[in-house]
PyMOL CGO cylinders between C-alpha atoms (Angstrom):
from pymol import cmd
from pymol.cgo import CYLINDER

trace = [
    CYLINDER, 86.56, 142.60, 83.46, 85.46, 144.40, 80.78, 0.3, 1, 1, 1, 1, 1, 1,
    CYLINDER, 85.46, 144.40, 80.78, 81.91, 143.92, 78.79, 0.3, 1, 1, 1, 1, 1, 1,
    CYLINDER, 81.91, 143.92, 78.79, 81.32, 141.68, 75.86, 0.3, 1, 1, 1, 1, 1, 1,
    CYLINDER, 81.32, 141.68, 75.86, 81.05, 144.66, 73.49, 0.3, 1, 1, 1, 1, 1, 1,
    CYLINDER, 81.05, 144.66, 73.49, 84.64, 146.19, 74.28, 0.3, 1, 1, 1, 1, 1, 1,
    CYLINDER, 84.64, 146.19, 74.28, 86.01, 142.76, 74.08, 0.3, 1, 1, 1, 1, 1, 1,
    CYLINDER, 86.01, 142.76, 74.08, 84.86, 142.86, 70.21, 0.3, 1, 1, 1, 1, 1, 1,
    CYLINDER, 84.86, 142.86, 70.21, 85.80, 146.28, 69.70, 0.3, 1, 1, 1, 1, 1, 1,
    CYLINDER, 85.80, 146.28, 69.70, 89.33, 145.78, 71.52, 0.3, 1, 1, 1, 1, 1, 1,
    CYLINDER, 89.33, 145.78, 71.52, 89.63, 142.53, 69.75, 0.3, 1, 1, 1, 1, 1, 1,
    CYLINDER, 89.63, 142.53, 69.75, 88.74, 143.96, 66.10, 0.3, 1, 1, 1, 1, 1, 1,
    CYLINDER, 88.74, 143.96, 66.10, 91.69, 146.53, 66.65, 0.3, 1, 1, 1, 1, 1, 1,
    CYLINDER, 91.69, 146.53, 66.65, 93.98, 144.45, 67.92, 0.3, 1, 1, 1, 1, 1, 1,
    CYLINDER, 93.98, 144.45, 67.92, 93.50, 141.49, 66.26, 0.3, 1, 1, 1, 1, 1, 1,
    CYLINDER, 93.50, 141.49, 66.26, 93.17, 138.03, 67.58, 0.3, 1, 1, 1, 1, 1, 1,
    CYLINDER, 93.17, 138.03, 67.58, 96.47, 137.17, 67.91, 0.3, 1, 1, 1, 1, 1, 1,
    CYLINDER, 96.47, 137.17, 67.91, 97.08, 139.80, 70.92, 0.3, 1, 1, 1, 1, 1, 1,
    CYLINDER, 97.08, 139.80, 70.92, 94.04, 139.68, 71.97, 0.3, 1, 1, 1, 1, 1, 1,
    CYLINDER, 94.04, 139.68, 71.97, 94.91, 135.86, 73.12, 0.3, 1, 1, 1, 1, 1, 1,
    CYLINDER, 94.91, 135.86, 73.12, 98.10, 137.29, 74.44, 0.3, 1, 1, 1, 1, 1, 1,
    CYLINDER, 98.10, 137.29, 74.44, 96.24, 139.68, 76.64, 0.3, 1, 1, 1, 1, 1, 1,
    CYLINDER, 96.24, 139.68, 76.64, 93.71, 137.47, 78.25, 0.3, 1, 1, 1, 1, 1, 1,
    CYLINDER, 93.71, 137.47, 78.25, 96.23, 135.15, 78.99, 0.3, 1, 1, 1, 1, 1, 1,
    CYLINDER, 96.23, 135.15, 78.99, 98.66, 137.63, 80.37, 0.3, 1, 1, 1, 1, 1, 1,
    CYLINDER, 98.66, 137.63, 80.37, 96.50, 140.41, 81.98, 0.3, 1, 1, 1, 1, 1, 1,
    CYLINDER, 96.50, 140.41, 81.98, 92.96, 138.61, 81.51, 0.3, 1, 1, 1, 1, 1, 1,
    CYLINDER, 92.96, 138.61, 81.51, 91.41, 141.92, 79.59, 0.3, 1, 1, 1, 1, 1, 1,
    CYLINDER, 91.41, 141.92, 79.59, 91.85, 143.30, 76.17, 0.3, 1, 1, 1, 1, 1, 1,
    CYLINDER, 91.85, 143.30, 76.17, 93.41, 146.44, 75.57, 0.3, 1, 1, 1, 1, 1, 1,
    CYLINDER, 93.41, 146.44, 75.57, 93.77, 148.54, 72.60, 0.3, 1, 1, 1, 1, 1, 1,
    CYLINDER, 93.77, 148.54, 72.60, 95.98, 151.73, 72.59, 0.3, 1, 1, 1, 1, 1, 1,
    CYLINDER, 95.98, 151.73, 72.59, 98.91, 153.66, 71.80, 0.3, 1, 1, 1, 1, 1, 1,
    CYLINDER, 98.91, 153.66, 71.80, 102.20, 152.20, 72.34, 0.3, 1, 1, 1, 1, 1, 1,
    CYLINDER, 102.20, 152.20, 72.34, 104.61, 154.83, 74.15, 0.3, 1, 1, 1, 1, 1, 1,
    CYLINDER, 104.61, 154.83, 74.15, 107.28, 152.60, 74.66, 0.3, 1, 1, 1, 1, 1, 1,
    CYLINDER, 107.28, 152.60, 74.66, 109.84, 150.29, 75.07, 0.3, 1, 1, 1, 1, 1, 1,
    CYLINDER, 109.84, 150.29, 75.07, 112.78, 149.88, 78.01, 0.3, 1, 1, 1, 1, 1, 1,
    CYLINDER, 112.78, 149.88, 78.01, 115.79, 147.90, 77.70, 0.3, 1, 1, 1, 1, 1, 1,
    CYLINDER, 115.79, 147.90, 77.70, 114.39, 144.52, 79.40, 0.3, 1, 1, 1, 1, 1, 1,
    CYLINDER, 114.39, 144.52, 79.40, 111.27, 144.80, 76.12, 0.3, 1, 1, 1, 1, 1, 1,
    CYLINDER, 111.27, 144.80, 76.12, 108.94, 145.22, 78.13, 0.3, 1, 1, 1, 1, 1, 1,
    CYLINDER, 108.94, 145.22, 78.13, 105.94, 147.33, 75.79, 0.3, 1, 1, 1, 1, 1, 1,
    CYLINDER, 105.94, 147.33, 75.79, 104.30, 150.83, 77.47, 0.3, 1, 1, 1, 1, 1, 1,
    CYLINDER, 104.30, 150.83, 77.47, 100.43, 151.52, 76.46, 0.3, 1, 1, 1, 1, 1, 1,
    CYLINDER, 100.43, 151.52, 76.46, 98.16, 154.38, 77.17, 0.3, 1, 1, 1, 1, 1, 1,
    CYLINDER, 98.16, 154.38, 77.17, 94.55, 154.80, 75.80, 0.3, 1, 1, 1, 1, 1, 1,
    CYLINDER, 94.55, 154.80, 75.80, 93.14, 157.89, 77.22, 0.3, 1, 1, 1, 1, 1, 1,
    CYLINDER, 93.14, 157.89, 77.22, 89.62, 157.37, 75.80, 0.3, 1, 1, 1, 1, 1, 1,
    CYLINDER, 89.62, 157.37, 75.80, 87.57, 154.20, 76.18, 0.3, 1, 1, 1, 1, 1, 1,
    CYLINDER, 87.57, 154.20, 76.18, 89.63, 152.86, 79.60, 0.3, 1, 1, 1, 1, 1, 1,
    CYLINDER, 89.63, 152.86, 79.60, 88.47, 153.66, 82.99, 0.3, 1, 1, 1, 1, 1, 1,
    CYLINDER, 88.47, 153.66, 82.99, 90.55, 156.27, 84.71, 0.3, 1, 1, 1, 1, 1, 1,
    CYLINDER, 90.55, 156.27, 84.71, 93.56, 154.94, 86.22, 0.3, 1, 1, 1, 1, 1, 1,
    CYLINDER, 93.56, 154.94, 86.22, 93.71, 152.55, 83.76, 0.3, 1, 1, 1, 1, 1, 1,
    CYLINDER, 93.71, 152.55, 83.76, 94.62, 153.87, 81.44, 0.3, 1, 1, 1, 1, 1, 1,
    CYLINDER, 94.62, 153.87, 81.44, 98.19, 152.60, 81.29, 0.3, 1, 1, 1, 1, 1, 1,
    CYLINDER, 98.19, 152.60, 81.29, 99.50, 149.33, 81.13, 0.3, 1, 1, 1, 1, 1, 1,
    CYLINDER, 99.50, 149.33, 81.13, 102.65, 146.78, 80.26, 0.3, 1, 1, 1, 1, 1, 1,
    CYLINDER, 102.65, 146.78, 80.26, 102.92, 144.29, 78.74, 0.3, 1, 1, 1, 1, 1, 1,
    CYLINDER, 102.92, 144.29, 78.74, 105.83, 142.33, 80.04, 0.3, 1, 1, 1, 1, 1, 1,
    CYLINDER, 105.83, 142.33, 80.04, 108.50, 140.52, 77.34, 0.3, 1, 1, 1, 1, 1, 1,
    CYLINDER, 108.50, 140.52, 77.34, 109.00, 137.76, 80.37, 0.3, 1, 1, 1, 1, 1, 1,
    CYLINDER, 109.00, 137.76, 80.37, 107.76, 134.77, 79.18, 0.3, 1, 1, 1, 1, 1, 1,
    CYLINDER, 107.76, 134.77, 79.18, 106.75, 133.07, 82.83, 0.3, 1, 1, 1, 1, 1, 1,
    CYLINDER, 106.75, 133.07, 82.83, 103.64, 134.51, 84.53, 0.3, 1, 1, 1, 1, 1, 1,
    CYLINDER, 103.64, 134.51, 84.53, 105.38, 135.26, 87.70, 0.3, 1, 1, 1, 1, 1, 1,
    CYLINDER, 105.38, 135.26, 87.70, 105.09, 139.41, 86.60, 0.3, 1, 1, 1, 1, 1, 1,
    CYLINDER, 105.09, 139.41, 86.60, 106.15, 141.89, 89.45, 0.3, 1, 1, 1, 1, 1, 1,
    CYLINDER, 106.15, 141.89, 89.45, 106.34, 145.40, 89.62, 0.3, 1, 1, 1, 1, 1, 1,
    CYLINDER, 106.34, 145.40, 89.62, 110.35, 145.05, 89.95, 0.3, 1, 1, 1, 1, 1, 1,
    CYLINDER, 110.35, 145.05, 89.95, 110.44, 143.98, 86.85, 0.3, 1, 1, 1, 1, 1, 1,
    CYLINDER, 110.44, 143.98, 86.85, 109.75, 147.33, 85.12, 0.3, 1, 1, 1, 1, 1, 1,
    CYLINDER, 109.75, 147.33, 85.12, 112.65, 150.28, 85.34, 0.3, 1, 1, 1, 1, 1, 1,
    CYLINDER, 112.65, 150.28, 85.34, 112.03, 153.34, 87.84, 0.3, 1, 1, 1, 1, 1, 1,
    CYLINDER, 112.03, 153.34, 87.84, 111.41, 155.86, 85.39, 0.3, 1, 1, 1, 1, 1, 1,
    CYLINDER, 111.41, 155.86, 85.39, 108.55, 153.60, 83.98, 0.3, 1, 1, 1, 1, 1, 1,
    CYLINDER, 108.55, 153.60, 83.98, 107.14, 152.85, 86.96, 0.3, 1, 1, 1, 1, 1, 1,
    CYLINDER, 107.14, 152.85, 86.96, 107.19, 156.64, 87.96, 0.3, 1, 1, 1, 1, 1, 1,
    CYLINDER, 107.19, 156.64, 87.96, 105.20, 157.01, 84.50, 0.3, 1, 1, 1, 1, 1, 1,
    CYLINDER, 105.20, 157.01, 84.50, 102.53, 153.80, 84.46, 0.3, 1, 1, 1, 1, 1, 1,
    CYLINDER, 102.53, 153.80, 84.46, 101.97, 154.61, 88.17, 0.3, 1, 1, 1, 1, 1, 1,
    CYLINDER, 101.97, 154.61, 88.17, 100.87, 158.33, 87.34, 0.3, 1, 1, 1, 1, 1, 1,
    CYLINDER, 100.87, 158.33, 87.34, 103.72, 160.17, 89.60, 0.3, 1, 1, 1, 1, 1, 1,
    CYLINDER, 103.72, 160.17, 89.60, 104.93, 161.84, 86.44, 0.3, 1, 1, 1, 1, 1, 1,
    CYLINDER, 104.93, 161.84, 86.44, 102.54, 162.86, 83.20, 0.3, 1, 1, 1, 1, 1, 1,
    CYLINDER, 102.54, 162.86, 83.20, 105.59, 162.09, 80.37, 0.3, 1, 1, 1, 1, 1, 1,
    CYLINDER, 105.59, 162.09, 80.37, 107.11, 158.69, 79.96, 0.3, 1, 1, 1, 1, 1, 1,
    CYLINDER, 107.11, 158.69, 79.96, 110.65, 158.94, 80.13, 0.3, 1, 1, 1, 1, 1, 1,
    CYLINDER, 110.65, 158.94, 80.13, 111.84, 159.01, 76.97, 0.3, 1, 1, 1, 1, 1, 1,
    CYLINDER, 111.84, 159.01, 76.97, 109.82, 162.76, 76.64, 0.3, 1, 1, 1, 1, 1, 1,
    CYLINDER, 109.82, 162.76, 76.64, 110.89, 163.46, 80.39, 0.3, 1, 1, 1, 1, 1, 1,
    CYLINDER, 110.89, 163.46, 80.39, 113.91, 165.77, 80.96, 0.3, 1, 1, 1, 1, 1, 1,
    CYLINDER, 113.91, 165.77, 80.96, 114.00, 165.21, 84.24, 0.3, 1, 1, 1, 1, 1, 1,
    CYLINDER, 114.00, 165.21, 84.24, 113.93, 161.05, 83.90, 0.3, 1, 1, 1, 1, 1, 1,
    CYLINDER, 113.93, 161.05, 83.90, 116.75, 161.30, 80.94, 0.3, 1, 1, 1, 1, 1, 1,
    CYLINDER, 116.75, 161.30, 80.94, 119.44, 163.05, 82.79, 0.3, 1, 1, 1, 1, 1, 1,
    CYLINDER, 119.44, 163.05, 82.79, 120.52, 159.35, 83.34, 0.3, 1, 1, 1, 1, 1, 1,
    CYLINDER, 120.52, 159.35, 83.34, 122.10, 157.09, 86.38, 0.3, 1, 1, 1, 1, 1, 1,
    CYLINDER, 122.10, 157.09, 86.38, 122.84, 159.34, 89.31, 0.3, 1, 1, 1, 1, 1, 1,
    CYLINDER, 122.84, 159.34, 89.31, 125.36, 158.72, 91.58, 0.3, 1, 1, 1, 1, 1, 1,
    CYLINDER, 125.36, 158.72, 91.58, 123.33, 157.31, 94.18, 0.3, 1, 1, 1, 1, 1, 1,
    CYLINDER, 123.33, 157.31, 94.18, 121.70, 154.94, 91.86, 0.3, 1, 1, 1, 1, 1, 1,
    CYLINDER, 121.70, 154.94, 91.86, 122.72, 151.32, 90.65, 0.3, 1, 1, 1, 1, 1, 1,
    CYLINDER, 122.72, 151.32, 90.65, 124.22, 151.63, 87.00, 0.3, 1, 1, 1, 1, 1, 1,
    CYLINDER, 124.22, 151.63, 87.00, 121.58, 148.26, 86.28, 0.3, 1, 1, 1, 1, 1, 1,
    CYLINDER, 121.58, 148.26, 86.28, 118.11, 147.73, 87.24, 0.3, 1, 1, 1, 1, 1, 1,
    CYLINDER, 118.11, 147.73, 87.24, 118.26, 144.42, 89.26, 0.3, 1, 1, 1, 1, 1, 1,
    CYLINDER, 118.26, 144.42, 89.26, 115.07, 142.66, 89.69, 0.3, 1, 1, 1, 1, 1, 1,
    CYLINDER, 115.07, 142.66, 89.69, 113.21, 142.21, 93.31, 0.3, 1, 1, 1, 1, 1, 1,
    CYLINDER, 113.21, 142.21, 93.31, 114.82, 138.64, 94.54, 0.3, 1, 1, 1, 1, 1, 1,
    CYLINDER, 114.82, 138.64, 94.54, 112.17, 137.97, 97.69, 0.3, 1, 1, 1, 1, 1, 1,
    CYLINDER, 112.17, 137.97, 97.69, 110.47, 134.67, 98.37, 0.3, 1, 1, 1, 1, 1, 1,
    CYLINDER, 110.47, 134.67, 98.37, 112.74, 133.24, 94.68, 0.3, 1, 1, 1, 1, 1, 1,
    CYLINDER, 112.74, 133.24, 94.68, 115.82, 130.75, 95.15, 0.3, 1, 1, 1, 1, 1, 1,
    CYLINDER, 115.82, 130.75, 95.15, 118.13, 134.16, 94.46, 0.3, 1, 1, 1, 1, 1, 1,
    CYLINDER, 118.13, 134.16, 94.46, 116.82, 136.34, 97.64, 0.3, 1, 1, 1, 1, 1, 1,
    CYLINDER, 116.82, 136.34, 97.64, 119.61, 136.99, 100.05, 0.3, 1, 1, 1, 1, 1, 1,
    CYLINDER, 119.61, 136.99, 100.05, 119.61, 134.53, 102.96, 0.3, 1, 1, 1, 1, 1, 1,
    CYLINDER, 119.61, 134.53, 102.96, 121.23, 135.18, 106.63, 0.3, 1, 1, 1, 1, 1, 1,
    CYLINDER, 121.23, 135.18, 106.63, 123.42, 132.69, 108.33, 0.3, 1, 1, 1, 1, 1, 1,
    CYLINDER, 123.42, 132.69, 108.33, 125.09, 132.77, 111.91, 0.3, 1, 1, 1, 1, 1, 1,
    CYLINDER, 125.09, 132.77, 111.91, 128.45, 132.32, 112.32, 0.3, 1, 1, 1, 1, 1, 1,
    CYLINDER, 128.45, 132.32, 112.32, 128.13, 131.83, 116.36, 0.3, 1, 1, 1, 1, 1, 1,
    CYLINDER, 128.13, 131.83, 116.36, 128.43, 128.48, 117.93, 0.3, 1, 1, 1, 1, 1, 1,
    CYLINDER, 128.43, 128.48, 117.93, 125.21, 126.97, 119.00, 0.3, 1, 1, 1, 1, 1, 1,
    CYLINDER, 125.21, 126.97, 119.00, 124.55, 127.36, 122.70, 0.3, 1, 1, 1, 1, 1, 1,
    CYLINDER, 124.55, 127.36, 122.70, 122.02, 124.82, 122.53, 0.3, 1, 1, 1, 1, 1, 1,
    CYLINDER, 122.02, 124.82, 122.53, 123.18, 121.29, 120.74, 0.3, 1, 1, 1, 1, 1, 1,
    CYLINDER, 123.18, 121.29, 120.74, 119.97, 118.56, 119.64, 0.3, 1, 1, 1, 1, 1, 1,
    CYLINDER, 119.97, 118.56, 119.64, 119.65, 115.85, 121.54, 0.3, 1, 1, 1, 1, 1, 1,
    CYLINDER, 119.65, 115.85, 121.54, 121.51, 112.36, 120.10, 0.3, 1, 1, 1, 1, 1, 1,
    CYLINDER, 121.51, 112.36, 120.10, 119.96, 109.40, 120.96, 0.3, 1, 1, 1, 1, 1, 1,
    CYLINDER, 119.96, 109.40, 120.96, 123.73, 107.83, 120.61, 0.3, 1, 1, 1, 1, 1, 1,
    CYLINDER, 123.73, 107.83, 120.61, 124.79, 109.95, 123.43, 0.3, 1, 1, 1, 1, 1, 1,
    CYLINDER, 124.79, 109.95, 123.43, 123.07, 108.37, 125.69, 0.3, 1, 1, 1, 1, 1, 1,
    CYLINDER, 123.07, 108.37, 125.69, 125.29, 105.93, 127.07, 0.3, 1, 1, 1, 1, 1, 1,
    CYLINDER, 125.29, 105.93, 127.07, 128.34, 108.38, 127.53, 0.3, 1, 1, 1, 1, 1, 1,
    CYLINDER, 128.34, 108.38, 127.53, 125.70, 110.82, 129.63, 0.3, 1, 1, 1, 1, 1, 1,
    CYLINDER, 125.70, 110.82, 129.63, 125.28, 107.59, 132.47, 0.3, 1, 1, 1, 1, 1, 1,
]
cmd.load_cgo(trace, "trace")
């Protein structure tokens, strides 16, 4: 949480419109330079100045639920807000040489613990069946 005096100051720059955004998606305001957008929307800030180090980055997602997760944000972007690599990827060489062969041609999203995560099943007979309570009299 930030103090009441870089609330105003954050507030006065960004205005009171994302301001409400912010607290209600990240619960802090932030003011800074935006250095970004990927192909999902999602918006890249950095203020080196008045944040704390290490965070100094942030997103701000374009999803409209607040179920945020940090699958939703492309590799090269994550490389960049979690400080792996100095340049965003747009400035990066390295991150524009594109999809490699051993990478997916789309970003897919992290599907664990949502109705869409993948889901074993056994195709072996049961070796143990539930007891039936109509069985009883064929047992006797």
């Amino acid at each position: 949480m930030s103090t009441i005096l870089r609330t105003l100051k954050n507030l006065r720059q960004v205005g009171i419109r994302d301001a409400l955004h912010q607290m209600h998606n990240i619960g802090d305001t932030k003011a800074g330079t935006l250095i970004g957008i990927d192909k999902f929307g999602n918006k890249y800030f950095e203020n080196l100045q008045d944040e704390l180090p290490l965070r100094t980055r942030w997103v701000d997602y374009k999803i409209g639920n607040s179920e945020f997760e940090a699958s939703d944000i492309e590799p090269g972007w994550h490389a960049w807000i979690s400080y792996m690599v100095d340049k965003p990827p747009t400035e990066d060489p390295i991150l524009r040489t594109g999809v490699r062969k051993w990478e997916l041609p789309e970003h897919r999203r992290n599907l664990t613990a949502s109705r869409g995560a993948f889901k074993t099943y056994s195709t072996v007979k049961p070796k143990i069946t539930a007891w039936d309570p109509t069985n009883i009299a064929t047992r006797a």
